[in-house]
C-alpha positions in Angstrom: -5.7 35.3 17.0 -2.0 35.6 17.8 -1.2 37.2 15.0 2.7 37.9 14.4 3.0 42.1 13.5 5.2 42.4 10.4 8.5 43.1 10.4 9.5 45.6 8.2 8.8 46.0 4.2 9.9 42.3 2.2 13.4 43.3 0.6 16.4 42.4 0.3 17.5 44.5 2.3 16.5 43.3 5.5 18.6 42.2 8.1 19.4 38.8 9.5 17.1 38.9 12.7 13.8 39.4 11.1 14.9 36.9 8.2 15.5 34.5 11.0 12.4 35.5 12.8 10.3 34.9 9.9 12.1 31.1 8.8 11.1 30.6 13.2 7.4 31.4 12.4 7.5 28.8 8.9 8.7 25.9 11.1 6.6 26.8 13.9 3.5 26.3 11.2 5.3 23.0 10.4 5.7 21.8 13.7 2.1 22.2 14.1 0.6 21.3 11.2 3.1 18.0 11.4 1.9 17.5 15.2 -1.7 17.9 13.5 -0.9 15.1 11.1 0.5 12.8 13.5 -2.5 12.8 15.8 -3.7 10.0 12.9 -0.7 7.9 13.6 -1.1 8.3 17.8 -4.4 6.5 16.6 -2.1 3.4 14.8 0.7 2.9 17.0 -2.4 2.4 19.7 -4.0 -0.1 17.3 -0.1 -2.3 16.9 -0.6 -2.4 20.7 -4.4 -3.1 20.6 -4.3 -5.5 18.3 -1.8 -8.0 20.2 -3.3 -7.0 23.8 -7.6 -7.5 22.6 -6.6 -11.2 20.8 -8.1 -14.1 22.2 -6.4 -16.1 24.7 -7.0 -19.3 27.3 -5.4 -16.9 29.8 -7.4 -13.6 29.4 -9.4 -12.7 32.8 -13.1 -13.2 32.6 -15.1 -10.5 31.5 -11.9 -9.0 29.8 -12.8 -7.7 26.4 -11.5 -9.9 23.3 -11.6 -9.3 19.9 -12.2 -12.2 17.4 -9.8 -12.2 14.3 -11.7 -10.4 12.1 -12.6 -7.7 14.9 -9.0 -7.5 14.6 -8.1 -6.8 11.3 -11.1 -4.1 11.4 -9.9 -2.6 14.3 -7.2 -1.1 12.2 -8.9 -0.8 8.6 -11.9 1.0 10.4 -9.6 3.9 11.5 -8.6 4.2 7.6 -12.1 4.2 7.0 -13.2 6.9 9.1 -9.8 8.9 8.2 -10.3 8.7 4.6 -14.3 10.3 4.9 -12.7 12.4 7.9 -10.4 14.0 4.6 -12.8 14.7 2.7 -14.8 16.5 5.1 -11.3 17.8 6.3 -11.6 20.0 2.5 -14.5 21.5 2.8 -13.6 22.7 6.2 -10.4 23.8 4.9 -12.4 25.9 2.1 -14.3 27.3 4.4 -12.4 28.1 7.4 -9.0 28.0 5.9 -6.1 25.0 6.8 -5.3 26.2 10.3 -9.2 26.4 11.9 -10.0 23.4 10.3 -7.3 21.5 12.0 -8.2 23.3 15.5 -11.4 22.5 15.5 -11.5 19.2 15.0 -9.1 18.5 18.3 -12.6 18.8 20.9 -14.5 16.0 18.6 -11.1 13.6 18.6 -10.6 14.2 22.2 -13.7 12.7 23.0 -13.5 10.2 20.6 -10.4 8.7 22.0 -12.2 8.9 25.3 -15.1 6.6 24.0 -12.3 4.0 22.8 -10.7 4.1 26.3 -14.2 3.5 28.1 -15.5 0.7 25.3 -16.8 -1.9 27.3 -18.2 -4.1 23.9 -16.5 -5.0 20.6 -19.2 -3.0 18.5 -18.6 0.3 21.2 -14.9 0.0 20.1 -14.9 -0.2 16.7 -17.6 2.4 16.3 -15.3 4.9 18.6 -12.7 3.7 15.9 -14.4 5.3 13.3 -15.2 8.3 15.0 -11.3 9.0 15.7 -10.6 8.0 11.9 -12.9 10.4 11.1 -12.0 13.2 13.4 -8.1 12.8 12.8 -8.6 12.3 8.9 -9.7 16.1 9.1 -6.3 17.6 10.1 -4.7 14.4 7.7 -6.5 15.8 4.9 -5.3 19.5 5.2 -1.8 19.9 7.0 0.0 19.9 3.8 -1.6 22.5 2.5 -1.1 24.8 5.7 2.6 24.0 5.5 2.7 24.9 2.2 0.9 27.6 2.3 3.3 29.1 4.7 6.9 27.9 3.5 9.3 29.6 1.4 10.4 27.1 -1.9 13.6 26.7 -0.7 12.7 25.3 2.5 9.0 23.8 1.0 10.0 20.0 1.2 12.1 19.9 3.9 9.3 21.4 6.3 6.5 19.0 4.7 8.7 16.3 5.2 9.1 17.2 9.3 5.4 15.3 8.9 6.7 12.4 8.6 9.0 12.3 11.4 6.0 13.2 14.0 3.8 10.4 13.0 6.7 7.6 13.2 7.1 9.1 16.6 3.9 8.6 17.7 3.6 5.3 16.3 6.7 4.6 18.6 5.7 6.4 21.4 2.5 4.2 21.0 3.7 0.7 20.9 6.5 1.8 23.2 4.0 3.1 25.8 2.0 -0.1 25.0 4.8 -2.4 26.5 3.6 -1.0 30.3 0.3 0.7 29.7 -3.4 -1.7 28.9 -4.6 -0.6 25.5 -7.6 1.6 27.7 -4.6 4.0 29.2 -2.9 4.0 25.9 -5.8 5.5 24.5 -6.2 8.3 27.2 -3.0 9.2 26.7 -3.1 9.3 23.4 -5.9 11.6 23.4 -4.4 14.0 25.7 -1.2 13.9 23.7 -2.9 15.1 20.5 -5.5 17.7 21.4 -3.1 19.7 24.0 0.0 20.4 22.3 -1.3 20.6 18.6 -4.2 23.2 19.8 -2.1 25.5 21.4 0.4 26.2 18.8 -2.5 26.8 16.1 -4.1 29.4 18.3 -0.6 31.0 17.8 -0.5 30.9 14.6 -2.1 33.0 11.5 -4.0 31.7 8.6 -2.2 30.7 5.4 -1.5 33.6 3.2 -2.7 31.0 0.2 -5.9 30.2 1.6 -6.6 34.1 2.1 -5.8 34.6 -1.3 -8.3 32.2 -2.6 -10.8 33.8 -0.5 -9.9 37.4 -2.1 -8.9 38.5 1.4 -5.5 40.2 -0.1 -4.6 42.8 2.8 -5.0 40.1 5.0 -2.7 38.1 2.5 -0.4 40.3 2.6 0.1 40.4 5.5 0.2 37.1 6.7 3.0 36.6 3.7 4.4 39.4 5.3 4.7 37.7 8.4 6.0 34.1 7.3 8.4 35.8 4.7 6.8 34.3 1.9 5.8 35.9 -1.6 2.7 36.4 -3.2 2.5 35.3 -6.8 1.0 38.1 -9.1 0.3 34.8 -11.4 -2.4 33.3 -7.7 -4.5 36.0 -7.7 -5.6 35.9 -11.7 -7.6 32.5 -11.0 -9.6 34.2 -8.7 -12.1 35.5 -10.8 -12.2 32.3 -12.0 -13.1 30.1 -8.9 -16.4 28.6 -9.7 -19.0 28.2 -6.8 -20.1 25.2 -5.3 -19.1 21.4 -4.8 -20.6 20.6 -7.9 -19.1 23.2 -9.9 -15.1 22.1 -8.4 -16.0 18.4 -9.0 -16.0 19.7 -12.5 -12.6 21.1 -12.1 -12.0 17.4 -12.7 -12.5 17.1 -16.2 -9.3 19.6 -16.9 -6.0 17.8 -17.9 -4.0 20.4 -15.9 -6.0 19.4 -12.7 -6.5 15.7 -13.6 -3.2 14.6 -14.7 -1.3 15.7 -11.1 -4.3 14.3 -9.5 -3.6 11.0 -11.1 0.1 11.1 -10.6 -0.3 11.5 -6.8 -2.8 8.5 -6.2 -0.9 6.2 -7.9 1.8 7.0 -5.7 -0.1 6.7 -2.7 -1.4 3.0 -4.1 2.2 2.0 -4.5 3.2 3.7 -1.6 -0.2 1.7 0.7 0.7 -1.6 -1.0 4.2 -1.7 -0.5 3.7 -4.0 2.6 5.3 -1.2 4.8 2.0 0.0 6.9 0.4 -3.9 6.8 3.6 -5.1 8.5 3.5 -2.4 10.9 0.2 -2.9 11.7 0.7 -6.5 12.7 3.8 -6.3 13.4 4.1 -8.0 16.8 2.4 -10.8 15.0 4.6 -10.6 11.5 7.9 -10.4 13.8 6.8 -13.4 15.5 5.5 -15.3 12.4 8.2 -14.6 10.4 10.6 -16.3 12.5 12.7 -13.2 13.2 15.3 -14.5 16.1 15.0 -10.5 18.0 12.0 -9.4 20.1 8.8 -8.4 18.6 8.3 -5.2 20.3 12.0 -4.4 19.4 11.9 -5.4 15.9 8.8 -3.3 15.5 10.5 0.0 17.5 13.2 -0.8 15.3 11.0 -0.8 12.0 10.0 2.9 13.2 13.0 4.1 14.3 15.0 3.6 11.0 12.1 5.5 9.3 12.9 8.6 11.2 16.9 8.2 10.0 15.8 7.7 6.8 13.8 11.1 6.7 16.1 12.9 8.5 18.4 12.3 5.8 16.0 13.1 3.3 14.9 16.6 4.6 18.8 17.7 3.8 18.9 15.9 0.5 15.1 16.4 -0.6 15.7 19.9 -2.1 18.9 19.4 -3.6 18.3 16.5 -5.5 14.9 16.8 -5.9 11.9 14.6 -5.4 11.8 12.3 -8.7 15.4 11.0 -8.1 15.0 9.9 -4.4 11.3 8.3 -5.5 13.1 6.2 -8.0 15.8 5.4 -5.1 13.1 4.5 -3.0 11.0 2.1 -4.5 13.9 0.6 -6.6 15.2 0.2 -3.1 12.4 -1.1 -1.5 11.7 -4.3 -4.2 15.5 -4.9 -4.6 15.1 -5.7 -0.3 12.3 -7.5 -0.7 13.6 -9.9 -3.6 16.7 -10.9 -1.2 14.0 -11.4 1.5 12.5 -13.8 -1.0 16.2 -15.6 -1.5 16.6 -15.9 1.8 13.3 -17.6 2.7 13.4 -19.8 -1.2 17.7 -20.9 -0.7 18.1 -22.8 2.2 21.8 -22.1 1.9 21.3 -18.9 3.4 19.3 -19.7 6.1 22.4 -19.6 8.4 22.4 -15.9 8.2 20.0 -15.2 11.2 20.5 -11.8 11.0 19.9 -11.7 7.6 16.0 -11.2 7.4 16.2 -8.3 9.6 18.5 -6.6 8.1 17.1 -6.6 4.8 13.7 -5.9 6.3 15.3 -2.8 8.2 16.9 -1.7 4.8 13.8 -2.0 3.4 11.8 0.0 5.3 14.5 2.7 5.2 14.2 3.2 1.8 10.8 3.1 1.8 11.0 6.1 4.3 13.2 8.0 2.7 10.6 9.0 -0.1 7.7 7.1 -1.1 6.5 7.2 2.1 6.2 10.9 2.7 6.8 12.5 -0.9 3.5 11.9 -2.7 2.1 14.3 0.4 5.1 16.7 -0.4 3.8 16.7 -4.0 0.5 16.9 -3.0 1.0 20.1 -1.1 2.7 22.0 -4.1 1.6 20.1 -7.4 -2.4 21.4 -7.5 -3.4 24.3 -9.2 -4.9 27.2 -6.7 -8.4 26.4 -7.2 -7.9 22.4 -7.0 -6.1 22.6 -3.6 -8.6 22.0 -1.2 -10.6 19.1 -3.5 -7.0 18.1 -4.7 -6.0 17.4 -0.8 -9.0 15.8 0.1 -8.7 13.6 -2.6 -5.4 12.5 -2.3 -5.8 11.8 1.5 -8.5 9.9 0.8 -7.5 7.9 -1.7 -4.1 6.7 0.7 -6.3 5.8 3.4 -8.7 4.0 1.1 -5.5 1.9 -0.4 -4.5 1.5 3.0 -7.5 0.5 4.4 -7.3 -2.2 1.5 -4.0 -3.2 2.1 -4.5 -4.2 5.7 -7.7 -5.6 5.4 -5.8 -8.0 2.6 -2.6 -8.5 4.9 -3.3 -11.0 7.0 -4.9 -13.1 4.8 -2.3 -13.3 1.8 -0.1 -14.3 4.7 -2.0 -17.2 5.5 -2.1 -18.0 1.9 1.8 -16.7 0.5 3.4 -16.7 3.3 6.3 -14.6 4.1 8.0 -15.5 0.8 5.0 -14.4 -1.2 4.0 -11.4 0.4 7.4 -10.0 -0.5 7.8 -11.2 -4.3 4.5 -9.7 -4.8 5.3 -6.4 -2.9 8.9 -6.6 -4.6 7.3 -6.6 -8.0 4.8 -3.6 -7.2 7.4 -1.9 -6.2 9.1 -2.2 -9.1 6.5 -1.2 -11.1 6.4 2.3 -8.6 9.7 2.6 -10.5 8.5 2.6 -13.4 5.8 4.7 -13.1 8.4 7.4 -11.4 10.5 7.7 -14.0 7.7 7.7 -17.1 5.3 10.0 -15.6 6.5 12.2 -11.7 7.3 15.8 -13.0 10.0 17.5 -10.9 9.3 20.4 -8.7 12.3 21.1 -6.8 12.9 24.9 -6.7 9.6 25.7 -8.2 7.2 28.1 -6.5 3.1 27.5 -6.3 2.5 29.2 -9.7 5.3 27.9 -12.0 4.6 24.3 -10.8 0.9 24.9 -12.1 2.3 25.3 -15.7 3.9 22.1 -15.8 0.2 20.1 -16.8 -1.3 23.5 -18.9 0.1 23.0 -22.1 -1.5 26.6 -23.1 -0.1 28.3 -20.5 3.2 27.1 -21.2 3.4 27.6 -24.5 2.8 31.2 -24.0 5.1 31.9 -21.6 7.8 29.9 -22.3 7.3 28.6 -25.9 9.2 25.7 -27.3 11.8 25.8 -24.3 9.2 24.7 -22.0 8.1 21.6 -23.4 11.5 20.4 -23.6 11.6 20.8 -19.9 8.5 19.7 -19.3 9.5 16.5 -21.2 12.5 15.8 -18.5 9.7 16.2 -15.4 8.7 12.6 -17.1 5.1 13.7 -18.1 
């Protein structure tokens, strides 16, 4: 289906147009797998709108649907919900049909979810539609890392998973943007339209993942598809294939091996740092918290603003991620993110400092683009690269769902440790979580800059490093923190 022919025999030898040809099909498998992703966060930038237009009001029109508080705060944590089921179902269709079908054919079933949210005439229609579209975006959530992945050299591996990122702060700004002129009902047409079209004609251009058709023992096709994207084939892959065990029963027990637990472990506690670092809840709410908080700029603004300085922040970090590597810019980021919020906390506790208007904002903003500039999208970078072959699929799933779980959590929680912390509170206790994330980062995140698929999969098998690499390896594998 669209398959690219190949381009000569992979040397060194080859010349710079198929080289460049080939680095034009990677990032046209990031673009799309990104797009893919960022159909989940078309779904949240309509809920910030949503939730400010559906409150309750002396002024609403009769007849007008409202949403009760608590409506509210589900009408975001119910998309979570359904996303964090929608990546687990997202794996199994990934084992079965491979990254890049999984993600296309989930587009008809969103579609008409997001028509079902437009057309809700009842608070019980909406939230169920919710759900479905949680569910039926959490299926390309769950699996576009392992696409792009799949079909990026190492050199350019972080980079192009971090281009994921960028799409889903855009749509959130292109949602609450939009919102400013649009009712939440055209929003959500729109939205609908924006995901399915675009991301479903660029995978039926695409091939599969030479990964994927690795694990299924397809090699020609492998080959070929490597072929294609320019990428290798590790002699080390194809000696767990023999290996795969069948069934979900049997890879649930893939569990109880340290090399597949330990990276497992390492990734969902990122992504609960990463959920309860106050950065999604605030953006949720945000035209509420802007308001609340007593921020002297425009809600809408301040919240366009919150977004915008993430996709800076990632920018910068696609240049830097693969030269400095992804340990040193997590510790950066969280450090970063708790040092923000603990002058938030001065400002709000020191009356003396009140003066500073601009103050909150600014540290706010700062905030935010540290958070952006790794812990928000490098646990997914890790995810994509840090699983053994045969845990890839259950590894993904697992890790998506566990984010959206935390963030489902965290929003749910939001509004009401505001009530009860206030601004102040809410960011000394995000401030010291995120200097626990710290922590964490520097006693147990391995690095894997530079590393292909199969040498990052020795990093958590002592066995297998002690054979190849003997007493050299530990010492290195002592530096990745583990």
């Amino acid at each position: 289906m669209g398959r690219p022919e190949e381009a000569g025999e992979t040397s060194g030898s080859e010349g710079e147009s198929p080289r460049r040809s080939r680095f034009a099909l990677q990032l046209a498998a990031a673009v799309a797998a990104s797009h893919a992703c960022a159909i989940n966060c078309y779904a949240i930038g309509w809920g910030v709108t949503a939730t400010w237009q559906l409150r309750q009001t002396d002024d609403a029109p009769p007849g007008e649907l409202r949403l009760s508080d608590a409506e509210r705060a589900w009408l975001n944590s119910v998309l979570y919900l359904g996303t964090a089921f929608g990546c687990l179902l997202g794996g199994r269709a990934a084992a079965r049909f491979g990254p890049r079908l999984a993600m296309l054919y989930s587009l008809l079933p969103l579609g008409l979810s997001q028509a079902a949210v437009a057309l809700a005439n009842s608070s019980a229609v909406l939230l169920a539609a919710r759900l479905l579209v949680g569910l039926t975006c959490g299926v390309p959530y769950g699996v576009y890392v392992l696409y792009i992945s799949g079909t990026s050299s190492p050199q350019y591996r972080g980079a192009l998973t971090i281009m994921a990122d960028i799409a889903c702060i855009l749509a959130i700004i292109f949602g609450v943007a939009l919102g400013e002129v649009l009712n939440w009902r055209w929003l959500a047409a729109i939205c609908g339209i924006v995901s399915v079209v675009p991301t479903g004609g660029l995978l039926l251009l695409l091939p599969d993942d030479p990964v994927w058709l690795l694990s299924c023992g397809r090699l020609a096709d492998a080959k070929r598809s490597a072929a294609a994207f320019g990428v290798d084939l590790e002699l080390a892959d194809t000696t767990t294939l023999d290996e795969t065990p069948g069934g979900w029963r049997a890879t649930l027990g893939l569990l109880t091996q340290r090399k597949n637990l330990m990276p497992l472990g390492i990734v969902m506690m990122l992504n609960l740092f990463s959920s309860f670092s106050g950065y999604m809840a605030i953006l949720s709410y945000s035209l509420e918290f802007f308001r609340m908080a007593g921020f002297q700029l425009d809600a809408a603004v301040c919240s366009i603003l919150f977004c915008a300085i993430r996709v800076l922040a990632v920018l910068l970090t696609s240049t830097l991620v693969d030269r400095l590597g992804r340990r040193v810019l997590l510790v950066f980021s969280c450090g970063g993110v708790s040092v923000c919020y603990m002058g938030l906390v001065a400002y709000y506790q020191l009356p003396a400092l009140h003066h500073l208007t601009a103050l909150p904002i600014v540290l706010l903003l700062a905030a935010g683009f540290v958070y952006s500039s790794a812990l928000a999208c490098l646990p997914f970078c890790l995810a994509g690269e840090i699983f053994p072959l045969r845990m890839r699929q259950l590894g993904g799933s697992l890790v998506t769902f566990s984010y959206c779980t935390f963030s489902m959590l965290a929003t749910l929680a939001f509004p009401h440790t505001m009530a009860a912390l206030g601004a102040s509170g809410v960011f000394f206790t995000h401030g010291v979580l995120m200097a626990g994330a710290c922590l964490f980062t520097l006693l147990a995140v391995p690095e894997t800059k530079g590393l292909s698929l199969a040498a990052i999969e020795t990093l958590f098998d002592r066995d297998a490093s002690k054979e190849e690499d003997g007493p050299a390896t530990g010492a290195d594998y002592s530096k990745g923190g583990v």
